[in-house]
C-alpha atoms as one frame of an Amber mdcrd trajectory, in Angstrom:
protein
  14.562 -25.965  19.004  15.083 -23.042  16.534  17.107 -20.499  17.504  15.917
 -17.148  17.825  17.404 -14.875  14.434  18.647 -11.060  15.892  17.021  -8.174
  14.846  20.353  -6.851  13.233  20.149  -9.667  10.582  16.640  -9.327   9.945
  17.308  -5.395   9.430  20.119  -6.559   6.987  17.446  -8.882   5.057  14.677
  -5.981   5.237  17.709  -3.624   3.363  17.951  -6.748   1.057  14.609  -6.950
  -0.028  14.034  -3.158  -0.687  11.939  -3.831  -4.108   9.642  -5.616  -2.720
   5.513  -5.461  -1.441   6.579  -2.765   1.041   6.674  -0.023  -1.799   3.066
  -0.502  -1.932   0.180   1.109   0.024  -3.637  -0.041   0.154  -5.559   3.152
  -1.023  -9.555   4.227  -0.327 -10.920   6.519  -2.357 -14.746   7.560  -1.901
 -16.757   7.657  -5.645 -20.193   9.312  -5.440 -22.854   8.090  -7.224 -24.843
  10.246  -9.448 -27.977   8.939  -9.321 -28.938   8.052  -5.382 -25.922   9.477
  -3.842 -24.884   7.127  -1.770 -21.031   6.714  -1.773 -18.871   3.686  -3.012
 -15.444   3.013  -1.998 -12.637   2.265  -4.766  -9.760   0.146  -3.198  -6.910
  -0.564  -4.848  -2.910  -1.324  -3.782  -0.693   1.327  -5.574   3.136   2.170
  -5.794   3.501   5.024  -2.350   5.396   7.178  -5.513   2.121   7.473  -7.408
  -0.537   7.597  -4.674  -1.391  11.780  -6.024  -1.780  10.849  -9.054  -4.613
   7.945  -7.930  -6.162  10.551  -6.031  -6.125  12.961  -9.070  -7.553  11.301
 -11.368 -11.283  10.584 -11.592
């Protein structure tokens, strides 16, 4: 049997890892359509530094 791994060396791992997939954030951003306007949702995984400037733009 495996033995359990503490949470004090998994924090130390976390600390390890610190450029990995946790700097990034799933983002929904509502589009209107011009025509019928119904809405369409843009998803997209961005950097949590530039999540204004994904909301900014159009």
């Amino acid at each position: 049997m495996a033995k359990k791994v503490s949470k004090n060396s998994r924090v130390g791992k976390r600390a390890a890892n610190a450029g990995s997939g946790k700097d990034f954030v799933k983002v929904v951003k509502p589009v209107k359509d011009e025509k019928t306007g119904k809405y369409t949702y843009k998803e997209s995984f961005v950097h949590k530094d530039s999540v204004k400037e994904f909301f900014a733009k159009s």
